[in-house]
C-alpha positions in Angstrom: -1.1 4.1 9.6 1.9 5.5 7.9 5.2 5.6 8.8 7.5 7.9 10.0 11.0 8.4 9.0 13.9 11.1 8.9 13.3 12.3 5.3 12.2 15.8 5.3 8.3 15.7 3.9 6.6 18.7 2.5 3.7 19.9 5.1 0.2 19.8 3.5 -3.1 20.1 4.0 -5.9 17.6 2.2 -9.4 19.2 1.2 -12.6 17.2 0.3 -16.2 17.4 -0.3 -19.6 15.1 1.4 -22.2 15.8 -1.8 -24.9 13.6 -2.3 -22.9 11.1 -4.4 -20.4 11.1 -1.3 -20.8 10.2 2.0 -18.7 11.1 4.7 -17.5 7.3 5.2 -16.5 7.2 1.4 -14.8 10.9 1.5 -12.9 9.2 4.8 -12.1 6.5 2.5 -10.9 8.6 0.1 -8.9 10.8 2.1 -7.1 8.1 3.7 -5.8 7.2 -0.2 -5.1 10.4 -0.8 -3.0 10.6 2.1 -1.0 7.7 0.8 -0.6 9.4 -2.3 0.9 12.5 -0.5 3.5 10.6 1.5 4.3 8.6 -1.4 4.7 11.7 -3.4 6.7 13.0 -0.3 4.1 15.1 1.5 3.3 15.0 5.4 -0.5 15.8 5.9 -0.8 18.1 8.2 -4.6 18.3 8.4 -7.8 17.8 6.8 -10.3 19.9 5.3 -14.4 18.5 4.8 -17.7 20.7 4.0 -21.0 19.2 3.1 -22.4 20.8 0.3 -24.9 19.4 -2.6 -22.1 20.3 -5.5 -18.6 21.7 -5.5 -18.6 25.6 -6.1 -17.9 26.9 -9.2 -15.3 29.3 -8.3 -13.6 27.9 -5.7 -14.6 24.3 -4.7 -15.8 24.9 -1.8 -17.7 27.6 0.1 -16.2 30.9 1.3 -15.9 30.4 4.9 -14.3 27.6 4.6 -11.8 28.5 2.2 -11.0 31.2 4.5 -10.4 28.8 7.5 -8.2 26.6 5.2 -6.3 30.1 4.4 -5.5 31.2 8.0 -4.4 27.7 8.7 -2.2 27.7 5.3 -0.5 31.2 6.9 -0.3 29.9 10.5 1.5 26.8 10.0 3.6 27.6 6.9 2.1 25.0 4.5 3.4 24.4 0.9 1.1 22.8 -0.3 -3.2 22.1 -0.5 -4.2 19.1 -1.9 -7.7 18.7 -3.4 -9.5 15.3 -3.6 -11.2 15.7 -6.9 -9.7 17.5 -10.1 -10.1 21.1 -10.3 -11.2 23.1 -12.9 -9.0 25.5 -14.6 -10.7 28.2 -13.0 -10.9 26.9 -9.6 -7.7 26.2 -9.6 -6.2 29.9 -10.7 -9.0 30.9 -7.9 -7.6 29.0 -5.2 -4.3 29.7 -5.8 -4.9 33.3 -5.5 -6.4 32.9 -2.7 -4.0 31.0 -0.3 -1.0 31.9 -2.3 0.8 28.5 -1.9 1.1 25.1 -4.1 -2.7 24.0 -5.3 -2.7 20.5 -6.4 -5.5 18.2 -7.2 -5.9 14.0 -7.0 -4.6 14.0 -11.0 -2.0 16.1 -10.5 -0.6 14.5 -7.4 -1.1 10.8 -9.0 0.5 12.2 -12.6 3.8 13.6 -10.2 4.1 10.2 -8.7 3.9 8.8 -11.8 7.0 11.2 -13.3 9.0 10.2 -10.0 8.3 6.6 -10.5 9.1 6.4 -14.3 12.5 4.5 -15.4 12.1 3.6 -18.3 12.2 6.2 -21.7 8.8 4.9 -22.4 7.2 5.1 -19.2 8.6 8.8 -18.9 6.8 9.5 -22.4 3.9 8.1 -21.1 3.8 10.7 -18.5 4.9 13.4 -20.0 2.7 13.4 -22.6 -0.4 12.8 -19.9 1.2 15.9 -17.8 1.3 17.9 -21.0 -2.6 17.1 -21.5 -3.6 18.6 -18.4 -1.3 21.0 -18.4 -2.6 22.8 -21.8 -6.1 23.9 -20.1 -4.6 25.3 -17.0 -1.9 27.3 -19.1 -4.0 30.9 -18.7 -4.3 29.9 -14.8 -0.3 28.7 -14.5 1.0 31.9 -16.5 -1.6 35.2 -16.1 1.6 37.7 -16.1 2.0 36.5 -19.8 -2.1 37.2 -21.3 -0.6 40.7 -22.6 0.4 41.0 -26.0 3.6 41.8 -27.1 4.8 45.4 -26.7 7.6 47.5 -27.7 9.7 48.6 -31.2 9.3 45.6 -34.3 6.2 44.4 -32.0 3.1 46.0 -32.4 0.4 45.0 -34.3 -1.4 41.8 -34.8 0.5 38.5 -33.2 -0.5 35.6 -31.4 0.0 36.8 -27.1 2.0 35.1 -24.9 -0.6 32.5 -23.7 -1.5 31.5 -27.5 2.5 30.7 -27.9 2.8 28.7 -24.9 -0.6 27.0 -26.3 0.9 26.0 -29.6 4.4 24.9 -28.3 2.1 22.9 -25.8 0.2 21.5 -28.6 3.3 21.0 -30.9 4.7 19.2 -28.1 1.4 16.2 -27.6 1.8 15.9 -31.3 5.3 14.8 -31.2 5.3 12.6 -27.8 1.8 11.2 -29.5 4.1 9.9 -32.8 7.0 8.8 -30.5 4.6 6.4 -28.9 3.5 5.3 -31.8 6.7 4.4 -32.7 7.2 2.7 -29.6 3.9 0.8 -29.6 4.6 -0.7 -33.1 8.0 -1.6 -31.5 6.4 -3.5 -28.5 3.8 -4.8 -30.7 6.4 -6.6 -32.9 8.4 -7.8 -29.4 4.5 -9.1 -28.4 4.3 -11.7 -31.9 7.6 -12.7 -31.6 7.0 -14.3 -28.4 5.7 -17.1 -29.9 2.8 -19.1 -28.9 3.0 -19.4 -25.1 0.0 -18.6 -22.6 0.4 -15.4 -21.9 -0.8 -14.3 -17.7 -1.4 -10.6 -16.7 -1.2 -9.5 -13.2 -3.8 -7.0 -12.3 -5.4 -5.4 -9.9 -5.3 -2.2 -7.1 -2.0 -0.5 -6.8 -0.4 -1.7 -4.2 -1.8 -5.0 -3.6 1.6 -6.9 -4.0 2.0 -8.0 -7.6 5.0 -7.0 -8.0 6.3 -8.7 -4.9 4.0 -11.9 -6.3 6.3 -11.9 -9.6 9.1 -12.1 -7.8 8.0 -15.6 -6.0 6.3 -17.1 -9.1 9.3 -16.1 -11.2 12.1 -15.7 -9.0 13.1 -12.1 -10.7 13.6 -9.3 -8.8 11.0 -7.0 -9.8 11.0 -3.6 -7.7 8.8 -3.7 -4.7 7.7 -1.1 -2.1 4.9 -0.5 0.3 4.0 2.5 -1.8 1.2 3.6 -4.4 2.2 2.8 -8.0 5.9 1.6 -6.9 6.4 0.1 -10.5 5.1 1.6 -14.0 7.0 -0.5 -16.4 5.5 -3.3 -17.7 7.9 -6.3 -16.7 7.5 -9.7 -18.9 9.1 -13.0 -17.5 8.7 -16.1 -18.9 8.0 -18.6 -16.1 8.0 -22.2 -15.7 6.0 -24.2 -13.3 6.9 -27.7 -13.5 7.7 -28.2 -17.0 4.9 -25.9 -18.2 6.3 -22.5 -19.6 4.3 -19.5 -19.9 4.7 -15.4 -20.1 4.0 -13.6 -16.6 3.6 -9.6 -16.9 3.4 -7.2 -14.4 1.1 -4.2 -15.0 1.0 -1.0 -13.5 -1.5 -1.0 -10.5 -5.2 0.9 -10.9 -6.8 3.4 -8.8 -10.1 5.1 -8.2 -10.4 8.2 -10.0 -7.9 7.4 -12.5 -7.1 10.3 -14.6 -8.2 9.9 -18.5 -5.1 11.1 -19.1 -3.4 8.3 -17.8 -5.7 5.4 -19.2 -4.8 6.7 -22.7 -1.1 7.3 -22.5 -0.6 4.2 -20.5 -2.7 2.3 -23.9 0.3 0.0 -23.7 0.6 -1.5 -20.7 -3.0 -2.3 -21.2 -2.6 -3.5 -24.7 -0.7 -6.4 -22.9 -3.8 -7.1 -20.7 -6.1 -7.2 -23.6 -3.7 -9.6 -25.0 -3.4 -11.9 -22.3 -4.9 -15.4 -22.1 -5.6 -15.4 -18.4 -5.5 -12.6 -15.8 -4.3 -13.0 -12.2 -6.7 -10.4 -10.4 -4.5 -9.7 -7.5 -6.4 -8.2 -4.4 -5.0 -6.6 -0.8 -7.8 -8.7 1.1 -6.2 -6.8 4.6 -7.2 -3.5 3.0 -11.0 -2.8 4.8 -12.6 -1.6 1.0 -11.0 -4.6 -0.9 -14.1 -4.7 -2.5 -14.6 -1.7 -3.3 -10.8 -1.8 -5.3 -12.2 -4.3 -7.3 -15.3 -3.0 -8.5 -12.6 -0.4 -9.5 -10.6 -2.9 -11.4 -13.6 -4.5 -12.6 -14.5 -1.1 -14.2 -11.4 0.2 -15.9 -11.4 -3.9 -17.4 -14.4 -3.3 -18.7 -13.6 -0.5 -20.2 -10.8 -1.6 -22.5 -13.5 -5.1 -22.9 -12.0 -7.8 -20.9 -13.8 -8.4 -18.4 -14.7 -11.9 -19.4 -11.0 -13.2 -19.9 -10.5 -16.4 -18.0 -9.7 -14.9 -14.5 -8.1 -16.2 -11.1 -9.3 -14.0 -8.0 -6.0 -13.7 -6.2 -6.7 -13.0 -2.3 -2.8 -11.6 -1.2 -1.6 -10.4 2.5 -4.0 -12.6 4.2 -1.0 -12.4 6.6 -2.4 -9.3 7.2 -5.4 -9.7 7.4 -7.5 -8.6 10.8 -11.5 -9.3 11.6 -12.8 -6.5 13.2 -13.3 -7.6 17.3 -16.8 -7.9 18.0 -17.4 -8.1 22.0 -19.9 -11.1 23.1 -21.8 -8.7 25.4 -21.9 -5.9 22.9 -25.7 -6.1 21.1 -26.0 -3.0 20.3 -22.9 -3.2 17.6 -24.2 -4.3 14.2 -22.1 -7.8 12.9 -20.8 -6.3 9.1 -18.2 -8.1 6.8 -15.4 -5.8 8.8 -16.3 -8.6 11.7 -15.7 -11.6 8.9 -12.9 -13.9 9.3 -11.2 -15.1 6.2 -13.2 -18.8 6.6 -16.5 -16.8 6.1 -15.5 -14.4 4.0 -14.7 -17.7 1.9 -18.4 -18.6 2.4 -19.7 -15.4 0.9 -20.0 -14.1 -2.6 -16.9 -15.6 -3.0 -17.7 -19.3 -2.8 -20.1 -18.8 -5.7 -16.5 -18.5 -7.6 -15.9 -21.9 -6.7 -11.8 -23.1 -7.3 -11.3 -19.5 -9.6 -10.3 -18.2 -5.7 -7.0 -18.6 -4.1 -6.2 -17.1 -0.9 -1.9 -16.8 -1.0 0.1 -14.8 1.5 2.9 -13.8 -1.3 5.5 -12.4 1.2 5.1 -14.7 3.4 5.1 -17.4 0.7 2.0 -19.2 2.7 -0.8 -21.3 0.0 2.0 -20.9 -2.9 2.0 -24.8 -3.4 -1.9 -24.5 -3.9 -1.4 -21.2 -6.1 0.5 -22.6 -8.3 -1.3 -25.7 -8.8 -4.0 -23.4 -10.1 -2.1 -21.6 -12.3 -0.5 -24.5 -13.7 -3.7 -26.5 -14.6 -5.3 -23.1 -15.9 -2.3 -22.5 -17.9 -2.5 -25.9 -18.9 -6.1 -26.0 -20.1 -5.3 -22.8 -22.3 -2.4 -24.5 -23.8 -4.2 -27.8 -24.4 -6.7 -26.7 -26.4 -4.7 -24.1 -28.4 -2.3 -27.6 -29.0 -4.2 -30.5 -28.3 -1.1 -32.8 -29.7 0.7 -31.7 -26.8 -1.7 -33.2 -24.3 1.4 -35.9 -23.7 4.1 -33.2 -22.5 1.9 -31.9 -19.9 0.4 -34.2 -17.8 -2.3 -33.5 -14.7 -0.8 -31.4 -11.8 -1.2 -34.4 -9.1 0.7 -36.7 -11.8 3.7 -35.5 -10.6 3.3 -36.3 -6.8 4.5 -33.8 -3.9 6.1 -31.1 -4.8 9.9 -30.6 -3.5 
């Protein structure tokens, strides 16, 4: 449930679709995230909007009765804004907006306007611009009809380029120069990248908001921002970190979601380039969160995707703190027994256990399992390094050489 407080949050409504490739439990599922995204955005949802229907409309996403029922509700109870679960068209969107005469976003818009809030950095705020710029140049005929006319009046007439085909080309002129500035930038961070020398370099991945930043902070004892909100860091943060007297690079990486927008997975190249270049990932997962498996088939897919899925990986269990079994009552036979019902200790006994020690269960907020965490880490680390410098074998010795840690 999310909370409360006195900020003043724009009212708005959330709208989705049950299709054949949807369910109603997944567009539930789905909704609820969006909802996160709203707040953290700085939306209150007023109320949702669901149709079944075998596709989205063409025209206007959904069907017309509905959309009228969305539109009396919009009047009625002075909404801002009407959020849309999946990306819109251009079309649908100039449709929509004509229609209930408010704020139309969809899921990529919302995600790329949290992204501009939560960018710090000059590179992360090129990063976003230059996504928002992407999906902005298809929509320009929907965003600005008033200008489709061509130019009128004395030294005018005559062949030119209209209104729209200006805003096009400055549109265009403008990806062209954000795309070179990033190149700039890349080269920049690829030269920071070698000349880190040859230390084991460890990636934090996983879900957005599944505590990775707030786990960097304990391994490395930095102060990396942390929030209980979706994408609360975009930077990529390096720290070198020691555990015993093994060094190694830790990075934090900005957090993935389902129905990523392409815009975003190319811009934010990057912050991936320092996963492909990492020699062991940490795939950080919110086990309290009831579809943590479904976040990490979503990891799993956008990894595969830039081809590094089989990197040496440590399946990081976080907030188990948090964590809650569904109650199933002894008299109640009629109730199906699902993984919801699963404590942790068979959860462990699952698909999990065929992972063997490549599983930690850590609570990193409440800094429970650390001392078995980063035992892990440090003989994984230590493998790596081993066998990239076998003459160092001496300067690291076994974990449990040391005795107890203090």
């Amino acid at each position: 449930m999310i909370e409360k407080t006195d900020l003043t949050y724009e009212k708005t409504v959330l709208v989705g679709l049950i299709t054949k490739d949807q369910n109603e439990d997944k567009l539930d599922e789905y909704l609820d995230e969006l909802e996160f995204l709203t707040y953290t955005a700085g939306g209150e949802v007023i109320k949702r909007f669901t149709q079944k229907v075998d596709m989205p409309n063409p025209k206007t996403f959904i069907g017309t009765g509905k959309m009228e029922q969305v539109r009396e509700f919009v009047h009625e109870n002075d909404i801002g804004v009407v959020i849309f679960d999946d990306e819109l068209s251009p079309a649908q969107q100039k449709n929509i907006e004509k229609i209930l005469n408010c704020k139309i976003l969809d899921r990529t818009n919302l995600i790329l306007d949290i992204f501009a809030q939560r960018a710090k950095t000059s590179y992360a705020r090129t990063q976003v611009e230059l996504a928002q710029y992407e999906y902005l140049l298809p929509r320009l005929a929907g965003m600005w009809t008033h200008l489709e006319r061509q130019r009128g009046g004395i030294g005018m007439r005559g062949p030119g380029e209209t209104e729209i085909e200006t805003d096009r080309r400055i549109v265009r002129d403008k990806i062209s120069l954000l795309k070179k500035k990033l190149e700039t930038i890349d080269k920049q961070m690829e030269v920071q990248r070698g000349n880190r020398g040859q230390l084991v370099r460890v990636a934090l991945v996983g879900y957005t908001n599944v505590g990775k930043s707030t786990l960097m902070n304990v391994i490395s004892k930095s102060d990396v921002f942390a929030e209980n909100k979706l994408f609360a860091t975009l930077d990529t943060t390096v720290r070198k970190v020691v555990i015993r007297n093994l060094p190694f690079l830790l990075t934090d990486t900005v957090g993935f979601i389902r129905k990523l927008p392409t815009q975003l997975v190319e811009s934010f190249k990057s912050t991936l380039d320092e996963v492909r270049e990492a020699d062991l990932l940490l795939h950080v997962v919110d086990i309290s969160h009831p579809n943590f498996e479904d976040h990490i088939e979503s990891v799993n897919q956008t990894l595969a995707e830039i081809k590094v899925l089989n990197k040496p990986t440590l399946m990081v269990f976080n907030k188990i703190d948090n964590y809650k079994a569904e109650p199933l009552e002894k008299d109640d036979l009629e109730t199906e027994r699902t993984p919801a019902h699963y404590s942790l200790a068979e959860w462990e006994r699952t698909w999990m256990n065929r992972m063997g020690e490549r599983v930690l269960f850590i609570s990193a907020l409440k800094k429970e399992n650390m001392k078995d965490f980063r035992k892990k880490v440090y003989e994984t680390v230590r493998e790596i390094h081993i066998t990239r410098f076998p003459y160092n074998n001496f300067l690291y010795p076994e974990y449990d050489a040391y005795g107890e840690e203090e």
